[in-house]
N, C-alpha and C positions, 0 to 999 in steps of 0.2 A: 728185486731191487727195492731199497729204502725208500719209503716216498718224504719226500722234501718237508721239513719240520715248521708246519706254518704257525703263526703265534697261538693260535687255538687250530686245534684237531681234535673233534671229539668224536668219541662212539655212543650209541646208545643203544644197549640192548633190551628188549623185551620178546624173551619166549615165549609168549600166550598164542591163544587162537587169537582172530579176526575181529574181535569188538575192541580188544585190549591192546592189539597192536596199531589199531586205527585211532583209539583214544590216544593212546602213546604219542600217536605221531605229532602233536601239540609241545612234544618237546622240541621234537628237531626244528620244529617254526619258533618257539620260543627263544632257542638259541642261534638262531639264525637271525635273530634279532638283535638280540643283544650281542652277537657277535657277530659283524656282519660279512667279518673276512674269513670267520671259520671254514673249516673243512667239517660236513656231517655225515655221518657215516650212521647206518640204522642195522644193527643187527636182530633177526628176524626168523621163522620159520617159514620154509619156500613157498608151503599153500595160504600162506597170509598176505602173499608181495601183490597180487591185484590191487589190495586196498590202497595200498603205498604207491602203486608207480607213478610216473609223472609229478609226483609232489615235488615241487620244484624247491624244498628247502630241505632235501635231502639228496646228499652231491653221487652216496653212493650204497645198494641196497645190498647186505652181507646176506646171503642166506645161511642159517645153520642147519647143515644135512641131517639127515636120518644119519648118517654113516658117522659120524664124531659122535653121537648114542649111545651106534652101537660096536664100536671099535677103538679104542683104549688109543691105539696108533693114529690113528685118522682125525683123534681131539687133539692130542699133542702136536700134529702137523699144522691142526687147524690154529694151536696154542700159537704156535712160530711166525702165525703169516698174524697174528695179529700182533705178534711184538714188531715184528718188521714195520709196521703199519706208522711208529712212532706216536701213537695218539699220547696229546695233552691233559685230555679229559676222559673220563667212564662215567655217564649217567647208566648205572643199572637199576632197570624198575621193575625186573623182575625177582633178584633176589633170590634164586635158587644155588645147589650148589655148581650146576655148571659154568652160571653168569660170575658165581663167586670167581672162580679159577679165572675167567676168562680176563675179568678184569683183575686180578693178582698180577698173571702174568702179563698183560699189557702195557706195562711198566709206565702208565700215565702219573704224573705228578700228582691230578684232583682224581679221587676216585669217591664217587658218591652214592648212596642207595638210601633204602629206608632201612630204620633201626630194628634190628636184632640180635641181644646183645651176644650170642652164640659165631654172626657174623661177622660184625663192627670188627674186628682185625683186619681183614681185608679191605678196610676203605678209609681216606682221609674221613669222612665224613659223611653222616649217617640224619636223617631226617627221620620224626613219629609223625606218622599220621594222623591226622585230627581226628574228631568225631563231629565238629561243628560243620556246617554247609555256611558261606559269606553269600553267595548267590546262587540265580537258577542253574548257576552253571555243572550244580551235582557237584558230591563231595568225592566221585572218584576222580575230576576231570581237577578240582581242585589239591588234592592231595599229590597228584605227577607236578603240577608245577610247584609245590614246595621246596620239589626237588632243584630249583631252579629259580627259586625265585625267595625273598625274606617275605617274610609272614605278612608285612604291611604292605609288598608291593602284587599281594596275588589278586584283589578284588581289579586294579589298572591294568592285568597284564590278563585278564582272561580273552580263551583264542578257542575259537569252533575248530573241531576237527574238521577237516573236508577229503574231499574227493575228487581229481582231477579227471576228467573225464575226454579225450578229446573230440573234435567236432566227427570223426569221423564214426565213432563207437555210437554215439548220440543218432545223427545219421544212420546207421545201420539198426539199431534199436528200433526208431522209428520204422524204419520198411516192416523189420519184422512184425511188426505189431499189424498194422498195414498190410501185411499178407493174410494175418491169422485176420483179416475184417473186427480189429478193435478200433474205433472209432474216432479219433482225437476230441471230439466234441463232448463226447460220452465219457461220463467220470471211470476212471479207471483202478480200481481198487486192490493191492496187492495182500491176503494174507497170509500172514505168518500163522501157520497150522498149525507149527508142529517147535518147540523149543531145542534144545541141543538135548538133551532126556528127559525123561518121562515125568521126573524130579520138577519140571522147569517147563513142563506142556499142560494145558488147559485140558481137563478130559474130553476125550473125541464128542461125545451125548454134548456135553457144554460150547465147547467151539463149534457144531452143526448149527446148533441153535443160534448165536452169535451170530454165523454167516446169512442165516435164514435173515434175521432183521437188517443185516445193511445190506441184501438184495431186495430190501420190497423199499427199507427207504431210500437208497441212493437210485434204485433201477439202473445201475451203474455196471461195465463189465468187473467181472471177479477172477483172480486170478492167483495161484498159492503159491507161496514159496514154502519148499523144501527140497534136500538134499536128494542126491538117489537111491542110497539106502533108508530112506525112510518115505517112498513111495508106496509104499503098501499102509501103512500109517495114514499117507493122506487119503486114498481111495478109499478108506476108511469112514474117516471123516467126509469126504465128499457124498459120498453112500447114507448116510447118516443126513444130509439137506434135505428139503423139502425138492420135490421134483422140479416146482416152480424154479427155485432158486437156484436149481442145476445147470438151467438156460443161460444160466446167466456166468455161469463157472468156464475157465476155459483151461481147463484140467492143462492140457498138452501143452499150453503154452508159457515155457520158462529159458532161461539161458544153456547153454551149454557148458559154457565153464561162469566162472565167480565174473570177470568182467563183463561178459554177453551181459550176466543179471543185473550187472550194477547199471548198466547203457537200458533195460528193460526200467527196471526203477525208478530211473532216473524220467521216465515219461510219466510216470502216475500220479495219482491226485492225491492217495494218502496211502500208508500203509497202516493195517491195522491185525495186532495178535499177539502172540507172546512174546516177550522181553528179550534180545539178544542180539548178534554180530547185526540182522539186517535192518535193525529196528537203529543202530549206530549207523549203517550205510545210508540210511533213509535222511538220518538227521545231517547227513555230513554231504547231502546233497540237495539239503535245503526241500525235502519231503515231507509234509506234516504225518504225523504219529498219533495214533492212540497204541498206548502200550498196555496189555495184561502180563503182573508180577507175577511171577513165585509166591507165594506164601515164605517163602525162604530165604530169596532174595532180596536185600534193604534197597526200598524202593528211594531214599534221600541220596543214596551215592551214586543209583544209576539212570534217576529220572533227568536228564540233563536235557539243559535249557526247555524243562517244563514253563509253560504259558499260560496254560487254563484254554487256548486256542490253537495254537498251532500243534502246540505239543502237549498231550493230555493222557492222565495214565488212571489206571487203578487198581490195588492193594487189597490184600484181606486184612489190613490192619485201618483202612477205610472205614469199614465196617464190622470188625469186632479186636477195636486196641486192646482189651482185656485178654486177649491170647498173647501179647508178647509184656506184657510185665512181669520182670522179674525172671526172662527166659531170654535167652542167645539166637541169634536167626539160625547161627551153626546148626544147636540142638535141637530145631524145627526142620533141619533139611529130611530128615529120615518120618519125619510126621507130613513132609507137602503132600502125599498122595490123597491122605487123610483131608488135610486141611484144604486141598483143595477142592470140595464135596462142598465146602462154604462159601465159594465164589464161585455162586448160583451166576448163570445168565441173568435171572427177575432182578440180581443186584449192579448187575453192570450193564445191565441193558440201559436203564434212565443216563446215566453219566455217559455215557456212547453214545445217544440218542440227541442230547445236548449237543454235545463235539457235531457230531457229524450237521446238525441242524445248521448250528452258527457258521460252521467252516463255508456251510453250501449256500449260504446267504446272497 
């Protein structure tokens, strides 16, 4: 069945993983704003919808299966049920060729993405990306609402991504914590060990060390996040603490799927490690951060709502800007392993040691 053609029906898709579909979702509140009788509709990959659910400025969550991938018949079916859909509008922010098709055939009037000039046939209307940052708000959070917004109205319309959590997950969170005897009184510190690749993770020797010093100065519990395949990675790393600091780790205790951790997160005092999807969870539920870059990764588009206090990060370009003059972050991806041999713990230790000092004040 046709659904009913309301003045505004928009879609918005973005296929990424988890940091990029929770940043994203700043559209769907943006237009929920400015449209306040739209219908929004967020299309998405299925192990990305924890981040999304509950967001109440998104009326309904599309997932896009593995099966439309990897079956020619099963995209074209999924083609059909979005034309039926009658949408008025396509913000795509991701711009691949799936998203292309998707919104071709959607047969909305505004179809909008960022500029490519290989793609621009397929869309009314095509947005470049800046390279300037207007605020703290990071230049990748600013560049989605260009999509959305004219250039002079993006510095008044900037919007935190969040995280809806309800009382009852928060509640469960806590018992668990509360079973495992973490303490509520007792700072509770999550890190991030381990990045999405090895590209994108602080060497194990370097992150032990890190952990070592925010157990003697917080005496706080510890606790890591990562995935399940890269369990053997963190025992690693945990292996690699000082014994002292060990007491202080609580290895075993993490969620079972993506929401348990978000409801886990959601009680700690800061999280602190490398750059990524939980370091976005963290900020989208109001968790201070210290964040460790990539060497590869441009720390001005994904430091968002940097502070100098709540949210505090650090870069190998901190400390030796003479490596990216006149070089691409691109053409350093394939050098971060190298270049991370530069961002010694002795240099990120004072800047962490700060953050955590003032935070605990």
């Amino acid at each position: 069945m046709k659904r009913k053609k309301y003045m505004y029906s928009i879609l918005v898709i973005q296929q990424k993983m988890i940091g990029d579909v929770l940043l994203s979702s700043i559209l769907c509140e943006g237009l929920k704003k400015k449209y306040p009788e739209a219908i929004i509709d967020y299309l998405v990959y299925p192990n990305t919808i924890p981040v999304i659910k509950n967001n109440p400025f998104i009326d309904t969550i599309i997932p896009f299966e593995k099966e439309y991938k990897d079956s020619k018949q099963s995209f074209f079916k999924f083609l059909k049920k979005i034309r039926n859909k009658n949408y008025t509008m396509v913000i795509d922010a991701y711009g691949k060729t799936e998203s292309n098709l998707i919104t071709l055939f959607s047969g909305a009037n505004e179809k909008i993405s960022y500029y490519k000039w290989y793609t621009s046939i397929f869309y009314t209307s095509t947005i470049k990306r800046k390279p300037i940052t207007l605020t703290n708000a990071g230049n990748a959070l600013e560049n989605r609402l260009r999509l959305i917004h004219k250039e002079e109205d993006i510095v008044a319309n900037i919007i935190r991504p969040m995280i809806f959590l309800t009382n009852e997950e928060r509640i469960s969170a806590k018992k668990y914590l509360q079973y495992n005897e973490l303490d509520a009184k007792t700072p509770l510190i999550m890190i991030s060990v381990l990045g999405s690749s090895k590209e994108k993770s602080l060497p194990p020797l370097y992150m032990a060390k890190i952990i070592d010093f925010i157990a003697l100065i917080t005496q706080g519990n510890i606790i890591f996040n990562y995935i399940p395949n890269q369990i053997r990675e963190a025992k690693e790393i945990y292996d690699l603490t000082h014994k002292t600091t060990q007491k202080h780790i609580h290895f075993n205790v993490f969620g079972k799927n993506l929401r348990e951790f978000i409801g886990i997160l959601s009680h700690c005092t800061m999280l602190i490690g490398n750059e990524g999807g939980a370091v976005n969870m963290a900020k989208a539920l109001d968790i201070n951060t210290f964040t460790i870059f990539s060497p590869w990764i441009r720390k001005d588009v994904w430091n968002m709502f940097e502070d100098g206090k709540h949210h505090d990060s650090t870069h190998l370009i901190d400390y030796n800007p003479e490596i990216y003059k006149e070089v691409t972050y691109k053409k350093l991806k394939n050098k971060s392993i190298e270049l991370y041999k530069e961002l010694t713990p002795e240099r990120i230790i004072p800047k962490l040691n700060n953050y955590i000092t003032n935070l605990m004040k």
